[in-house]
C-alpha positions in Angstrom: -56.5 43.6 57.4 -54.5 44.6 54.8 -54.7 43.1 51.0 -51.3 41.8 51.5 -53.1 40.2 54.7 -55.8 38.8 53.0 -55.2 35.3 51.6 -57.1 34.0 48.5 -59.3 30.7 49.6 -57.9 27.4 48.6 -59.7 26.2 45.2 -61.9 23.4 46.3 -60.3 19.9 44.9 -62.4 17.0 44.0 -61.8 13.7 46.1 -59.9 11.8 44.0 -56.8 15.3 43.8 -57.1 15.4 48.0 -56.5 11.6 48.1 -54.1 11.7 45.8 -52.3 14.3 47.2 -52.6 12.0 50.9 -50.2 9.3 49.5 -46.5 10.0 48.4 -45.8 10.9 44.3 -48.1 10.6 41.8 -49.7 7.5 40.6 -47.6 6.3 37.7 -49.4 3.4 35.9 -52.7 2.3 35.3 -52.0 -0.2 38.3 -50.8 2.8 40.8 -54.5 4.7 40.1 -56.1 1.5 40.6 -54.5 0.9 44.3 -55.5 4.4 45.4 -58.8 4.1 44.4 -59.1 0.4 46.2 -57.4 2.0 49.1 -60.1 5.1 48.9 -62.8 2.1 48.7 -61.0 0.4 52.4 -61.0 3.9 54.2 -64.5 4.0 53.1 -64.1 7.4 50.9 -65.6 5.8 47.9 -68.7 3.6 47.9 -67.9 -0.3 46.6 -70.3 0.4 43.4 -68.3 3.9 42.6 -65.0 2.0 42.9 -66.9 -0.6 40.5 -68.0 2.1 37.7 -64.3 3.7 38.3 -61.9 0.2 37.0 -65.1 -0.1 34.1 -64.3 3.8 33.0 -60.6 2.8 33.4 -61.1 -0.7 32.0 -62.7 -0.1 28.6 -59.6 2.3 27.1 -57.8 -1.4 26.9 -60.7 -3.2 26.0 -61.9 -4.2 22.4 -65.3 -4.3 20.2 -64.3 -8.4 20.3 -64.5 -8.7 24.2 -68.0 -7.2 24.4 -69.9 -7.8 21.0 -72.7 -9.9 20.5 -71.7 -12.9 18.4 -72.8 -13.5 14.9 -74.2 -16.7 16.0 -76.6 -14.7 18.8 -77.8 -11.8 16.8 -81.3 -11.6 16.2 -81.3 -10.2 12.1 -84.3 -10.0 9.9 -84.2 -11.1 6.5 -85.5 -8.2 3.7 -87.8 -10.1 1.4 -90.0 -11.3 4.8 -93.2 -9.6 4.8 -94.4 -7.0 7.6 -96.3 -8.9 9.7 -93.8 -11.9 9.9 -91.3 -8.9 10.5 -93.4 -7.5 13.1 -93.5 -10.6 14.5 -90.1 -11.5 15.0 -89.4 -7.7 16.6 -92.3 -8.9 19.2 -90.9 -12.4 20.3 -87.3 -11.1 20.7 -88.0 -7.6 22.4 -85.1 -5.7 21.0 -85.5 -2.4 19.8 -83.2 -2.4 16.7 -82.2 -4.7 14.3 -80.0 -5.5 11.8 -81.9 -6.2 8.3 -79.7 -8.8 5.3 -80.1 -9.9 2.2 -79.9 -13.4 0.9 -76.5 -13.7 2.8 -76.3 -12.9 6.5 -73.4 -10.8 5.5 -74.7 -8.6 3.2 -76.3 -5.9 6.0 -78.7 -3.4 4.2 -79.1 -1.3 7.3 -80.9 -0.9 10.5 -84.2 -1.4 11.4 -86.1 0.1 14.8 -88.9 -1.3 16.2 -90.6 2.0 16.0 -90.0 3.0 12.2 -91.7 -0.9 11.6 -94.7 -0.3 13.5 -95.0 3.7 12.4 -94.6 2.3 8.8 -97.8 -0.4 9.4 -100.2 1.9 11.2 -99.8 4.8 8.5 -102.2 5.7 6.3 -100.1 5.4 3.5 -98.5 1.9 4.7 -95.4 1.2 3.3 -95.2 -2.2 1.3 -91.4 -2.9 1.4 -89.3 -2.9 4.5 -86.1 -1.3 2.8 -87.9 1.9 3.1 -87.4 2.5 6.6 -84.1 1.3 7.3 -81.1 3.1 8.7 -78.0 3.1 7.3 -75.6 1.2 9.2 -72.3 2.0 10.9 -69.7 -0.7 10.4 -66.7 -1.3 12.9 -64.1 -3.0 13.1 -63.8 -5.9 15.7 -60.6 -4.6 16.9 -62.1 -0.6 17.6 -61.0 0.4 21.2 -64.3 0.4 23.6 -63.2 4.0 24.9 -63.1 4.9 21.1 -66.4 3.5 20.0 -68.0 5.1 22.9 -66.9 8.4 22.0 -68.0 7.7 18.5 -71.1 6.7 20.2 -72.1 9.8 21.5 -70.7 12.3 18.6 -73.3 10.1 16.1 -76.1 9.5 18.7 -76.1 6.1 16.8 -76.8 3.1 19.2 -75.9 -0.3 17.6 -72.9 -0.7 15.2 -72.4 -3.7 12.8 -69.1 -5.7 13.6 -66.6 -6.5 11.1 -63.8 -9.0 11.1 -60.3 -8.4 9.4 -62.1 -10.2 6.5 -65.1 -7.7 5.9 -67.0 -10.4 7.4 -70.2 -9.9 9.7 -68.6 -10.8 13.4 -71.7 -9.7 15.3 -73.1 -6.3 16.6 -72.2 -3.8 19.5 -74.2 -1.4 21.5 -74.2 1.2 23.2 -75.9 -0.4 26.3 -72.9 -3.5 25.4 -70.2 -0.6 26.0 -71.8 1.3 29.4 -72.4 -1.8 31.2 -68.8 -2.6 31.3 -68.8 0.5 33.1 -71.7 0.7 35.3 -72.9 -3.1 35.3 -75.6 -4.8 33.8 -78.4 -2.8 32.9 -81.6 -4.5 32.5 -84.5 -3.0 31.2 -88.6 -3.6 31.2 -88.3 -6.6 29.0 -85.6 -8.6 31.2 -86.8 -10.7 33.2 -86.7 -9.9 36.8 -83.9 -11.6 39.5 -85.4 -14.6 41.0 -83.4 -14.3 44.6 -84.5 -17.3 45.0 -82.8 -19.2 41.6 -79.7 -17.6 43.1 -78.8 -20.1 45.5 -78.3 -23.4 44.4 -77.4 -27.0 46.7 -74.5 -28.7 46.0 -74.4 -32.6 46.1 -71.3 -32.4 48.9 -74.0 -29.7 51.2 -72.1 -26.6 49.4 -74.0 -23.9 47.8 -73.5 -21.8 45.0 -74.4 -18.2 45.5 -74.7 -15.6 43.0 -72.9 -11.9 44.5 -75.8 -10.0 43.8 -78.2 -12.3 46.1 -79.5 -10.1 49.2 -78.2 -10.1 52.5 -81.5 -10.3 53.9 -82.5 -13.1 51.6 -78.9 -15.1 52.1 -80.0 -14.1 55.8 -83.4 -15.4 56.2 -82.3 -19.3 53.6 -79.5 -19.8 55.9 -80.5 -18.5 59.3 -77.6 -16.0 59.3 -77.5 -12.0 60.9 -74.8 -10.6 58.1 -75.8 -7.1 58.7 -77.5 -5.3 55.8 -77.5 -1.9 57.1 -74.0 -1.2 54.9 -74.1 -3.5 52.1 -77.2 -4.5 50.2 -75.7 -7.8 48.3 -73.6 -11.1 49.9 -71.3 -10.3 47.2 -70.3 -7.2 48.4 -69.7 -7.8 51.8 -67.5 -11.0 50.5 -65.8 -8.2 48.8 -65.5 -5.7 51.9 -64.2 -9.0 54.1 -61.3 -9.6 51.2 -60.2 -5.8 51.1 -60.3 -5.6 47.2 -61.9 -6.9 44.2 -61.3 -10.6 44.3 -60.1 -13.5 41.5 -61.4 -16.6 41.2 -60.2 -18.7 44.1 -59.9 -15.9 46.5 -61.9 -17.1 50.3 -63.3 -15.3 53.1 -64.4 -16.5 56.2 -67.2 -15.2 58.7 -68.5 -17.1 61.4 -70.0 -20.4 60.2 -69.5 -19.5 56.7 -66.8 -19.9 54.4 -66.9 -18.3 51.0 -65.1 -18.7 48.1 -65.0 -16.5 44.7 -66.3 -18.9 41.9 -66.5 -16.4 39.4 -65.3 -12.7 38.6 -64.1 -10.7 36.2 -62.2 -6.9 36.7 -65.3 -5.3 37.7 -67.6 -7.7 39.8 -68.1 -10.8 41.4 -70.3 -12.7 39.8 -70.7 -16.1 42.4 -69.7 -17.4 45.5 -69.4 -21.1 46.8 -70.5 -21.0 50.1 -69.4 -24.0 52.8 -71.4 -23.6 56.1 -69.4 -25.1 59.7 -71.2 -26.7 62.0 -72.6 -24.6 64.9 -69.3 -24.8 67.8 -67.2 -26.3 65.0 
């Protein structure tokens, strides 16, 4: 064979260029991308939790600090003049890792304080006596910062909690990272949440309906109302709710299996968050 002969191999394309290339044109809006990729999700090329993380990475380019900050009301902030120990204290009880530390007025932020710096500063040999000397500077942002932005920001600083400003120089509330990546990937919990009681998610109605949160398992929605939902593709009730509707439903939306008829109580542009759950007779 000649080199004229020879053909050069085909580059290899990721998924998302060969199913693009399946479908007529090219996606031209936000809305376009997002009906391939729900399609990719029904022809079972994408997994329901990629599809998930995929609108989150899309989602948080329109989304603002405001929509996903902790509010000033909820932030846990330490006061400068407390001592140590009453410091060390709070840090305990409230399990965070970094805090914001103010003066006399909750708006005046002197800087950052982490959990390890305070109890690095205690143990020491040479303890330190005043609190301001192992703070971080802090980042201010304001509450209208794109989420795609601060991100970015994010990781060029390797700083992990920002202090939230409003258009009056005001203390709105804090971000963090964690606030930003679970609008991609979902909640996150860590060692100090508290773990999912299945059963808590399932709660009777006065009229015999239930309320069940998505993320209950199929084996445990199985086994409390004498069901067989097969487990073997979907680990959650939510998601097979989800499979059944063909996309990611709003509020409102129903599905019907069998006995059971769901409804989507709540939801947002990522997940399902709770179903209400109506159960048929037997032969009804």
């Amino acid at each position: 064979m000649s080199e004229d002969d020879a053909s050069p191999l085909p580059e290899k394309r990721s998924w998302l260029e060969r199913l693009s290339h399946a479908f007529s044109g090219e996606p031209q809006s936000r809305e376009d991308l997002l009906e391939i990729l729900r399609d990719a999700r029904s022809n079972r090329l994408i997994e329901s939790d990629t599809l998930g993380m995929l609108e989150g990475a899309l989602g948080v380019s329109t989304m603002t600090v405001a929509d996903v900050m902790v509010p000033r009301a909820q932030m846990v902030s330490l006061p400068v003049e407390a001592p140590l120990l009453e410091l060390m204290r709070r840090v305990v009880e409230s399990g965070h890792s970094r805090f914001p530390v103010h003066g006399d007025d909750r708006d005046q932020v002197l800087g950052i304080l982490l959990a390890k710096d305070l109890l690095r500063g205690i143990v020491a040999d040479n303890a330190v006596q005043d609190v301001r000397e192992l703070l971080r500077p802090a980042v201010l942002v304001p509450d209208s910062k794109r989420l795609n932005v601060l991100l970015r920001e994010f990781r060029a600083s390797r700083n992990h909690m920002a202090i939230v400003v409003d258009e009056h120089g005001g203390v709105a509330g804090l971000v963090t990272i964690e606030d930003v990546l679970e609008e991609i990937v979902g909640e996150i919990d860590d060692e100090h949440d508290d773990a999912h009681d299945a059963s808590a998610g399932i709660a009777a109605e006065a009229d015999g309906r239930f309320v069940v949160e998505a993320l209950t398992p199929i084996d445990e929605f199985n086994e409390r109302f004498g069901a067989d939902f097969p487990d073997d593709e979907f680990d959650t009730i939510g998601g097979l709710v989800v499979a059944g509707i063909g996309h990611l439903p709003e509020p409102g939306e129903e599905f019907e299996s069998g006995r059971f008829h769901f409804t989507v109580l709540d939801a947002d542009q990522r997940r399902v968050h709770s179903l209400r759950v109506n159960i048929h007779a037997a032969g009804v």
